[in-house]
C-alpha positions in Angstrom: 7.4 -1.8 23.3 5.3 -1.3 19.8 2.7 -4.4 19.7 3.7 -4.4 15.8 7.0 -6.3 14.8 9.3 -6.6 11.8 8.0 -9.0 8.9 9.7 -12.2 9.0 10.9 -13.6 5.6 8.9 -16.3 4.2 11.4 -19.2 4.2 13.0 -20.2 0.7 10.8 -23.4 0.8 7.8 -21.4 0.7 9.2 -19.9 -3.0 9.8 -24.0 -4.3 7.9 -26.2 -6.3 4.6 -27.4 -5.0 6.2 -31.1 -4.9 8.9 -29.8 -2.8 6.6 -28.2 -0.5 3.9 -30.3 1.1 2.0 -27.7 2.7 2.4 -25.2 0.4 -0.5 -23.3 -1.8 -1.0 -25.6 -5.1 -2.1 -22.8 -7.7 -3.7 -19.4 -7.5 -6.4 -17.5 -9.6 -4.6 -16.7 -12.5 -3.1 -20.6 -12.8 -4.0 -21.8 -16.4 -4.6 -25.7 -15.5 -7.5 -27.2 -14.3 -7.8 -27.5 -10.0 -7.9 -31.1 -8.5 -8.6 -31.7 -4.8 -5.3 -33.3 -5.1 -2.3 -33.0 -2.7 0.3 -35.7 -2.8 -1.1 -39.1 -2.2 -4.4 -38.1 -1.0 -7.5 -37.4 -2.3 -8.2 -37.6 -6.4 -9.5 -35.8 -9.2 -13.4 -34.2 -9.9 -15.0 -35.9 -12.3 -19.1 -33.9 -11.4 -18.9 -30.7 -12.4 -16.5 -27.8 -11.7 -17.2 -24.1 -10.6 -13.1 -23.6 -12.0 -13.2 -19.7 -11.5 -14.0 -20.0 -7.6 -12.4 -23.0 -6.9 -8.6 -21.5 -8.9 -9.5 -18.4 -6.1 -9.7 -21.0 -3.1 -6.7 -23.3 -3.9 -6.6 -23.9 0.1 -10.1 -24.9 0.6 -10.6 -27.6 -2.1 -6.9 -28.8 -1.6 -6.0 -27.8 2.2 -2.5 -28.1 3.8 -2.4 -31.1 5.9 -2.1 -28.9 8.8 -5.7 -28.1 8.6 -7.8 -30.1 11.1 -11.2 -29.9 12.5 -14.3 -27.4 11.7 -14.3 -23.5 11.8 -16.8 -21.4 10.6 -16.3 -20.1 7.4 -13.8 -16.9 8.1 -14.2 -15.1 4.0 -16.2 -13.0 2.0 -16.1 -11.3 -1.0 -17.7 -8.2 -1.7 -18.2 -9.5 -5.5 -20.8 -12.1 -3.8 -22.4 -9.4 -1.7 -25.5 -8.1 -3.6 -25.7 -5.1 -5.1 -28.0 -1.8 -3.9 -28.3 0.3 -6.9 -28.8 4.3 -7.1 -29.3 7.0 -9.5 -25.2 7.9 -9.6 -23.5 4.8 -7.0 -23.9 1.6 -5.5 -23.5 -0.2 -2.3 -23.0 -3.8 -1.1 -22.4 -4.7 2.1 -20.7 -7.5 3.9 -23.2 -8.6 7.2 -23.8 -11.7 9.8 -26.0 -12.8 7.1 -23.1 -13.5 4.5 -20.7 -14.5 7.5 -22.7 -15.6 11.1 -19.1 -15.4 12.6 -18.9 -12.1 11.7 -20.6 -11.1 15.1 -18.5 -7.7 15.9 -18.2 -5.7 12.7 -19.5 -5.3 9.1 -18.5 -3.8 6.1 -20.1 -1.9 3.5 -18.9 -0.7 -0.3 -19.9 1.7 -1.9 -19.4 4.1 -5.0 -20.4 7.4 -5.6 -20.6 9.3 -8.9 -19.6 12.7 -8.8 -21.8 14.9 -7.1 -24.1 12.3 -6.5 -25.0 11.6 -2.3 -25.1 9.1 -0.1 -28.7 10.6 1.9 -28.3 12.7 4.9 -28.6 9.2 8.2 -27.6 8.1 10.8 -27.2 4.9 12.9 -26.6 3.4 16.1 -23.3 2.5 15.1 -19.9 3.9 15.1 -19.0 4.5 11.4 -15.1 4.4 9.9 -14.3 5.0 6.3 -11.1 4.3 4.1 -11.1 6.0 0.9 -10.1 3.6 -1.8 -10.3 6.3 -4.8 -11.5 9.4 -5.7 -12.5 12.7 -3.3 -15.7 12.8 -0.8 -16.9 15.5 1.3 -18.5 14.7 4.6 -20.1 16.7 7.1 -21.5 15.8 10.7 -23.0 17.3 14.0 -22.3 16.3 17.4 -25.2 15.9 20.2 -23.8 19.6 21.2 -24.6 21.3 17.8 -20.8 21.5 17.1 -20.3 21.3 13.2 -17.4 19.6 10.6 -17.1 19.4 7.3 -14.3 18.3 5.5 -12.7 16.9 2.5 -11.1 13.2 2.1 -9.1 11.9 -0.5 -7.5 8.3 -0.9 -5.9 6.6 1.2 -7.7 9.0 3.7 -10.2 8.2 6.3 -12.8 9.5 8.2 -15.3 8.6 11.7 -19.1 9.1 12.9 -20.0 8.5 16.3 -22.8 6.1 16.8 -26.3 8.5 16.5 -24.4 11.7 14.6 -26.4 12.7 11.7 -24.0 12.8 8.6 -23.5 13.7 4.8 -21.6 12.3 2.3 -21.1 13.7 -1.2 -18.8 13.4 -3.9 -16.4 15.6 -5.5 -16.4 16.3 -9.1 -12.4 14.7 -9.5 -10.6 13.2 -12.1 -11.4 9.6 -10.7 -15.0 10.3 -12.0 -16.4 10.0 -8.4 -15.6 7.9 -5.5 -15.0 4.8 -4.2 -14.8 3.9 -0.2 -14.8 0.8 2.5 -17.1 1.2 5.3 -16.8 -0.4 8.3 -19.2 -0.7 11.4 -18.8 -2.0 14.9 -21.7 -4.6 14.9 -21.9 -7.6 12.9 -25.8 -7.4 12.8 -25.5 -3.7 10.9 -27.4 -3.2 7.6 -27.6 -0.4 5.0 -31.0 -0.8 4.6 -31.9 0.0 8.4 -30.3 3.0 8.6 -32.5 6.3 10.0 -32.8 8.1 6.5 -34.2 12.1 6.5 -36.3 11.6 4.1 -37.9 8.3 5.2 -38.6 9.6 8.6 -40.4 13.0 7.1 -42.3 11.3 5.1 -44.0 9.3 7.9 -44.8 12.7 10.0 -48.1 14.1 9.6 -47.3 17.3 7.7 -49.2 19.8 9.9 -46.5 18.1 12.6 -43.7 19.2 10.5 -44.9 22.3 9.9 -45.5 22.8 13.5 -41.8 21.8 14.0 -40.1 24.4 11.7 -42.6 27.1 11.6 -43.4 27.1 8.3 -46.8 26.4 5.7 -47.6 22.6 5.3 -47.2 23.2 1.4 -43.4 23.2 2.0 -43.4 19.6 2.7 -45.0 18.8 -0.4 -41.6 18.3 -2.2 -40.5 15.0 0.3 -40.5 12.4 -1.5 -42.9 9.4 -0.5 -39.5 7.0 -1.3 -35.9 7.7 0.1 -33.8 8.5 -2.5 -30.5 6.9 -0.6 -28.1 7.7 -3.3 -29.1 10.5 -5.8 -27.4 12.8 -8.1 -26.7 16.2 -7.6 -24.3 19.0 -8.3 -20.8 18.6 -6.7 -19.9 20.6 -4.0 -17.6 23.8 -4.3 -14.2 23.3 -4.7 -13.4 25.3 -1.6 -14.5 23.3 1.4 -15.2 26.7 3.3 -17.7 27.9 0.8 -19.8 24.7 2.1 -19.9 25.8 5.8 -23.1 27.1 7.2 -20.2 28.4 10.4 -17.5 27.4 10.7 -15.9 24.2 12.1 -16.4 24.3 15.8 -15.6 21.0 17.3 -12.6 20.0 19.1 -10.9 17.4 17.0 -11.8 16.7 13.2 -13.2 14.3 12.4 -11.2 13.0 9.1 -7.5 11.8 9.4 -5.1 12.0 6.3 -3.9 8.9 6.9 -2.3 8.7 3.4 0.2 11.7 4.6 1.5 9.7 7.8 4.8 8.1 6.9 4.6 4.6 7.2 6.7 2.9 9.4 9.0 0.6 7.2 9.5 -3.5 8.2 11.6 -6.2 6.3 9.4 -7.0 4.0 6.5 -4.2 4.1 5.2 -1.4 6.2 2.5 -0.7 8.5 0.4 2.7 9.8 -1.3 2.5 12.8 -4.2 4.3 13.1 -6.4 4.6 16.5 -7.5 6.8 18.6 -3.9 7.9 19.9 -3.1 9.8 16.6 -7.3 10.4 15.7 -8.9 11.2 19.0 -12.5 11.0 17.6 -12.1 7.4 17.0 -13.4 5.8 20.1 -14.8 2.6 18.9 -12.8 1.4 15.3 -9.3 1.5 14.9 -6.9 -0.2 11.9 -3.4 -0.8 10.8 -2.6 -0.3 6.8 -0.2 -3.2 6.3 2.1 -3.5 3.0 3.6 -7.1 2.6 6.2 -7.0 -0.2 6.6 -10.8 -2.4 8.0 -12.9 -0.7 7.2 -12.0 2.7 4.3 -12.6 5.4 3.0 -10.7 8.3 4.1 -12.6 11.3 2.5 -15.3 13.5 0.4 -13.0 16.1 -3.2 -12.9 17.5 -5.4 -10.1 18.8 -5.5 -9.9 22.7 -9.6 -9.3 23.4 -11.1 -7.7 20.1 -11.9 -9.6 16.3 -9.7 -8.5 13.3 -11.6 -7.5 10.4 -9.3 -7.8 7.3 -9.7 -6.3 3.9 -7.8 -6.5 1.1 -7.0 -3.7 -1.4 -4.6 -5.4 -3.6 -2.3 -8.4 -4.0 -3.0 -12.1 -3.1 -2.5 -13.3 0.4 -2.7 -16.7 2.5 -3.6 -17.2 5.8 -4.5 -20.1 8.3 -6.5 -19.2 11.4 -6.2 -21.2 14.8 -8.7 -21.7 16.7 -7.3 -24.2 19.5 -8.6 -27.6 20.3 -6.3 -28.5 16.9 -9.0 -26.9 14.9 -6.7 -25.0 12.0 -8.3 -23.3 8.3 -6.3 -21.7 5.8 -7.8 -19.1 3.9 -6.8 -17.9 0.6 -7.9 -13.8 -0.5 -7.5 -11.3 -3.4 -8.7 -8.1 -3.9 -12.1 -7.4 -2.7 -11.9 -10.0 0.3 -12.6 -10.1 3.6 -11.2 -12.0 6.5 -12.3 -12.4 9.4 -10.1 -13.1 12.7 -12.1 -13.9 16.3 -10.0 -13.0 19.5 -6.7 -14.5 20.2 -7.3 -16.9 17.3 -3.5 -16.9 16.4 -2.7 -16.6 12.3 -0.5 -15.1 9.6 -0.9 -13.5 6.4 1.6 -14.2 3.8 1.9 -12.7 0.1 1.5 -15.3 -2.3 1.8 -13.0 -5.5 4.2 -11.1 -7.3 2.8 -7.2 -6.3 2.9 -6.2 -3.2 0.4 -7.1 -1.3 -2.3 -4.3 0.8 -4.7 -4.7 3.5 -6.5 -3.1 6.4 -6.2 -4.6 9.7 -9.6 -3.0 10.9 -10.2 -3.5 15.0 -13.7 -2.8 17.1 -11.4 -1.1 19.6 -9.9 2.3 20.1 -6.7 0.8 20.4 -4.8 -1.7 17.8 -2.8 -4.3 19.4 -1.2 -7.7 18.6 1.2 -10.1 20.5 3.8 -11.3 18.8 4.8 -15.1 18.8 8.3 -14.6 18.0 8.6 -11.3 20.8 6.5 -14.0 23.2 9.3 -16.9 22.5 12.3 -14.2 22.6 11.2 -12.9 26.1 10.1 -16.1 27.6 13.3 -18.0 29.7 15.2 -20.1 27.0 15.0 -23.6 28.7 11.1 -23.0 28.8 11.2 -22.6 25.3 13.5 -25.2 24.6 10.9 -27.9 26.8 8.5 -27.0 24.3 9.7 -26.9 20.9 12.9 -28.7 20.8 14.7 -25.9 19.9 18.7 -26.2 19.2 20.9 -23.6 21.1 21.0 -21.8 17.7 18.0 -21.3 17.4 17.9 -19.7 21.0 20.6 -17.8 20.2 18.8 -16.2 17.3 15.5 -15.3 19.1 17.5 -14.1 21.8 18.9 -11.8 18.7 15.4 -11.1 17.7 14.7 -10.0 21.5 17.5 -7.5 21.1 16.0 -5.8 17.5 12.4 -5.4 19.4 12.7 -4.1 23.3 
């Protein structure tokens, strides 16, 4: 049985009137009228001052469905308050424990590349996994058994270094003018600026070590710079990706998956590709689901078994309320740029509040991506049990026993 079901459709009430819809979200980012922590008969209008911009972007926060109850750590970021880390041809801002403590089990990291410029030859004790958002990169690692890759990735494409394999990235002299790509770690506590840097470590060697090391003059060393250049330009690589190996590839599985050539499996509603370490061995520690939601539908009531969903959204505008038992309930509210996070088997949904369809990474510190379903849960459990619980009419039985039919 797949762990990933068919979208449900968001129910017509969801598409009504605010006033018709008690719960539902009050405005969105583009609204044009002014935000009031107002819902119904309770609460009332500002009259301090207003931070409008944030506040139209977080409709759910300052006027939360009444479901909401209790206190949960805050569950979003967005890489446009992440600080920026600026180089001579790209940027990068990351998303850490320090921007959200409950963040404990992966981190995130944007970053932009002009072309030809380079992200400096590291590494890390972390697993590394990269989506491609635009443009063409080359990258190029070693194993601990001196076996070699390079390769080329393109959008929608992704890519995975092993915690402690040294690696390269550079990028291609494309049309997009350069590159732009997510980077995701599996440690909540991981930072760009700790990150073992070649140039950084060579220039705290004694020379006459390092030219004990590689057998040459200590003059040669002159050239390292006494500050790592992290990103710098340079000239892009050749066209021909086997004009850039040294030998040729030699490991047993690449290390780059075109994800954007795997067909996507369609759903009412949207679409999913799942990605993990079934279709790209190499990926022992990350693995992710790209999820299209189409207006007017939601990805379905689930949770995670055992491991923390990391979300991030690419385009659209979504809604979604995390549970976190004990009646503790937040509803979240994300556009382009965000990032949710999800804690084990805290159960939630994510529905597309816009009018484009809405895309997003499901991004998992496991080599396996799994959900369970609420509806498949209901639809395989014995009827009357059900029916104890929820009150359920016959019909509505009889349709998840329908449902049950459509997913075993």
């Amino acid at each position: 049985m797949h762990p990933f079901l068919p979208f449900a459709a968001v129910l017509s009430l969801c598409a009504a009137a605010p006033t018709s819809v008690p719960n539902g979200q009050l405005w969105s980012a583009n609204s044009p009228s002014t935000p009031e922590p107002i819902r119904g008969r309770l609460g009332a209008s500002i009259l301090g001052p207003q931070n409008i911009p944030i506040e139209l972007q977080n409709a759910d926060a300052l006027a939360p469905p009444t479901t909401d109850n209790g206190q949960i750590p805050n569950m979003k970021w967005s890489f446009s308050q992440s600080h920026n880390r600026l180089g001579d041809g790209g940027w990068a801002r990351q998303q850490t424990m320090d921007s959200m403590p409950v963040a404990t089990e992966l981190a995130g990291v944007n970053m932009r590349l002009e072309p030809g410029a380079i992200r400096e030859l590291h590494w890390h004790s972390t697993a590394e996994w990269a989506y491609m958002l635009k443009g063409d990169v080359r990258i190029s690692t070693m194993t601990p058994d001196g076996e070699i890759y390079v390769g080329d990735v393109t959008e929608g494409d992704i890519w995975y270094f092993p915690p402690g394999n040294p690696h390269s990235i550079q990028a291609k002299n494309t049309t997009e003018g350069g590159a732009e790509f997510l980077l995701v770690f599996d440690s909540g506590a991981f930072s760009e600026d700790a990150t073992f840097l070649l140039t950084d470590w060579l220039a705290h060697v004694p020379k006459e070590v390092l030219a004990l090391n590689f057998g040459q003059s200590i003059s040669a060393f002159d050239g390292i710079p006494a500050k790592p250049p992290y990103i710098f330009q340079s000239s892009p690589p050749p066209e021909d990706v086997n004009a850039d190996m040294v030998i040729p590839n030699n490991t047993p599985n690449p290390f780059t998956f075109a994800l954007s050539k795997m067909p996507a499996t369609k759903k009412p509603g949207g679409s999913i590709k799942v990605i993990d370490s079934r279709q790209f061995k190499v990926s022992q520690a990350i693995s992710a689901v790209e999820v299209t939601v189409e207006p007017g539908a939601m990805r379905e009531l689930h949770w995670h078994p055992t491991e923390p969903e990391w979300t991030f959204f690419i385009s659209g505008e979504a809604r979604m309320t995390i549970f976190a038992a004990s009646s503790k309930a937040r509803t979240y509210d994300f556009y382009a740029g965000d990032i949710g996070y999800v804690p084990p088997s805290f159960g939630h949904y994510i529905m597309n509040t816009g009018n484009t369809t809405l895309r997003f990474l499901e991004i998992f510190k496991s080599s396996l991506a799994q959900d369970i379903s609420l509806t498949q849960w209901l639809a395989l459990t014995p009827a009357e049990l059900v029916k104890a619980h929820l009150g359920f009419s016959d019909e509505v039985i009889a349709s998840l026993s329908r449902v049950k039919q459509v997913v075993v």
